[in-house]
N, C-alpha and C positions, 0 to 999 in steps of 0.2 A: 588490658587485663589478660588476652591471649596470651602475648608475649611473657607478660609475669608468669603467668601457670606453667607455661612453655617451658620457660628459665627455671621451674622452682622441682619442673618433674625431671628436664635433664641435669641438674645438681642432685637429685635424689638418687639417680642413677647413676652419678660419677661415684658419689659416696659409700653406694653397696659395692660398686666395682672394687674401691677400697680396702673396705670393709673386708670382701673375699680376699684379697691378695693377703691381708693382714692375716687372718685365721689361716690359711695354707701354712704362712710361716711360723706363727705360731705352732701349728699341728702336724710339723715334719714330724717330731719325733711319733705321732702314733701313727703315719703313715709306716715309718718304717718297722715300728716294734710290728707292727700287723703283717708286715713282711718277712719280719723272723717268725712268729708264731706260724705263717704258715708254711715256713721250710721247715721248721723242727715237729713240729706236732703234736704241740705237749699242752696240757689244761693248765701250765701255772699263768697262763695268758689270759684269765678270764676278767680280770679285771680291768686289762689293758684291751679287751676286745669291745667289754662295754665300752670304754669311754671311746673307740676310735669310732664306735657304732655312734653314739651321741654328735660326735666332731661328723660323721658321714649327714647325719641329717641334719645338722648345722649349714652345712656347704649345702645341702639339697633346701631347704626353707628360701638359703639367700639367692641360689639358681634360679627359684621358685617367683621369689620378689623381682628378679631383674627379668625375666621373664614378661611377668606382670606391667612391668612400665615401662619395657621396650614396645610394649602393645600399646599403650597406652597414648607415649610418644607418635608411633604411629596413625594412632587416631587423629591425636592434636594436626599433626601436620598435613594428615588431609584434608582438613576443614577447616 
Protein backbone atom coordinates (compact mmCIF):
# COMPACT_ATOMS: atom_id res chain seq x y z
CA UNK A 1 0.00 0.00 0.00
CA UNK A 2 3.08 2.38 0.80
CA UNK A 3 4.54 1.85 -2.47
CA UNK A 4 1.04 2.61 -4.16
CA UNK A 5 0.50 6.05 -2.37
CA UNK A 6 4.26 6.56 -2.98
CA UNK A 7 3.73 5.93 -6.97
CA UNK A 8 0.37 7.76 -7.06
CA UNK A 9 1.87 11.20 -5.04
CA UNK A 10 5.10 11.10 -7.32
CA UNK A 11 2.74 10.74 -10.72
CA UNK A 12 0.88 13.60 -9.16
CA UNK A 13 3.77 15.57 -9.07
CA UNK A 14 5.20 14.74 -12.56
CA UNK A 15 1.82 15.83 -13.86
CA UNK A 16 1.79 19.50 -12.16
CA UNK A 17 5.33 19.69 -13.28
CA UNK A 18 3.49 19.32 -16.56
CA UNK A 19 0.98 20.97 -16.22
CA UNK A 20 3.41 24.19 -15.38
CA UNK A 21 5.58 23.77 -18.29
CA UNK A 22 2.16 23.71 -20.44
CA UNK A 23 0.72 27.06 -19.10
CA UNK A 24 4.27 28.94 -19.44
CA UNK A 25 3.87 28.11 -23.00
CA UNK A 26 0.68 28.87 -23.32
CA UNK A 27 1.18 32.28 -21.55
CA UNK A 28 4.26 33.75 -23.34
CA UNK A 29 2.38 36.02 -25.07
CA UNK A 30 1.12 37.78 -21.56
CA UNK A 31 4.50 37.48 -20.23
CA UNK A 32 5.51 39.51 -22.97
CA UNK A 33 2.66 41.95 -23.62
CA UNK A 34 3.32 42.72 -19.74
CA UNK A 35 6.81 43.62 -20.91
CA UNK A 36 5.61 46.14 -23.38
CA UNK A 37 3.01 47.68 -21.07
CA UNK A 38 5.81 48.28 -18.84
CA UNK A 39 8.29 50.02 -21.31
CA UNK A 40 5.55 52.24 -22.96
CA UNK A 41 3.37 53.23 -20.04
CA UNK A 42 0.34 53.56 -21.34
CA UNK A 43 -3.45 52.24 -19.73
CA UNK A 44 -4.54 50.67 -22.99
CA UNK A 45 -2.86 47.62 -21.07
CA UNK A 46 -5.47 47.12 -18.57
CA UNK A 47 -7.01 44.28 -19.72
CA UNK A 48 -4.00 42.61 -20.70
CA UNK A 49 -2.73 43.30 -17.10
CA UNK A 50 -5.69 41.56 -15.58
CA UNK A 51 -5.37 38.49 -17.43
CA UNK A 52 -1.40 38.24 -16.98
CA UNK A 53 -2.46 38.94 -13.19
CA UNK A 54 -4.87 35.84 -13.38
CA UNK A 55 -2.07 33.71 -15.47
CA UNK A 56 0.61 35.05 -12.41
CA UNK A 57 -1.62 33.33 -9.78
CA UNK A 58 -2.19 30.38 -11.93
CA UNK A 59 1.66 29.59 -11.88
CA UNK A 60 1.59 30.61 -8.03
CA UNK A 61 -1.56 27.96 -6.99
CA UNK A 62 0.37 25.28 -9.18
CA UNK A 63 4.09 26.35 -7.21
CA UNK A 64 1.85 26.34 -4.32
CA UNK A 65 0.53 22.52 -5.04
CA UNK A 66 4.02 21.26 -6.10
CA UNK A 67 5.29 22.55 -3.05
CA UNK A 68 2.74 20.76 -1.17
CA UNK A 69 3.67 17.20 -2.42
CA UNK A 70 7.13 17.61 -2.54
CA UNK A 71 6.61 17.86 1.41
CA UNK A 72 4.53 15.30 1.21
CA UNK A 73 6.83 13.00 -0.74
CA UNK A 74 9.21 13.76 1.75
CA UNK A 75 7.34 12.64 4.49
CA UNK A 76 6.39 9.25 2.75
CA UNK A 77 9.96 8.56 2.25
CA UNK A 78 10.93 9.00 5.76
CA UNK A 79 8.78 6.45 7.19
Amino acid sequence: MYHTVLGNVCMAYLHLRLRRQHEMAVGKDWIERAKEAETNDENDFVEDQLNYQKFCEGLLRLDNYLVQLDETIMVLRDY
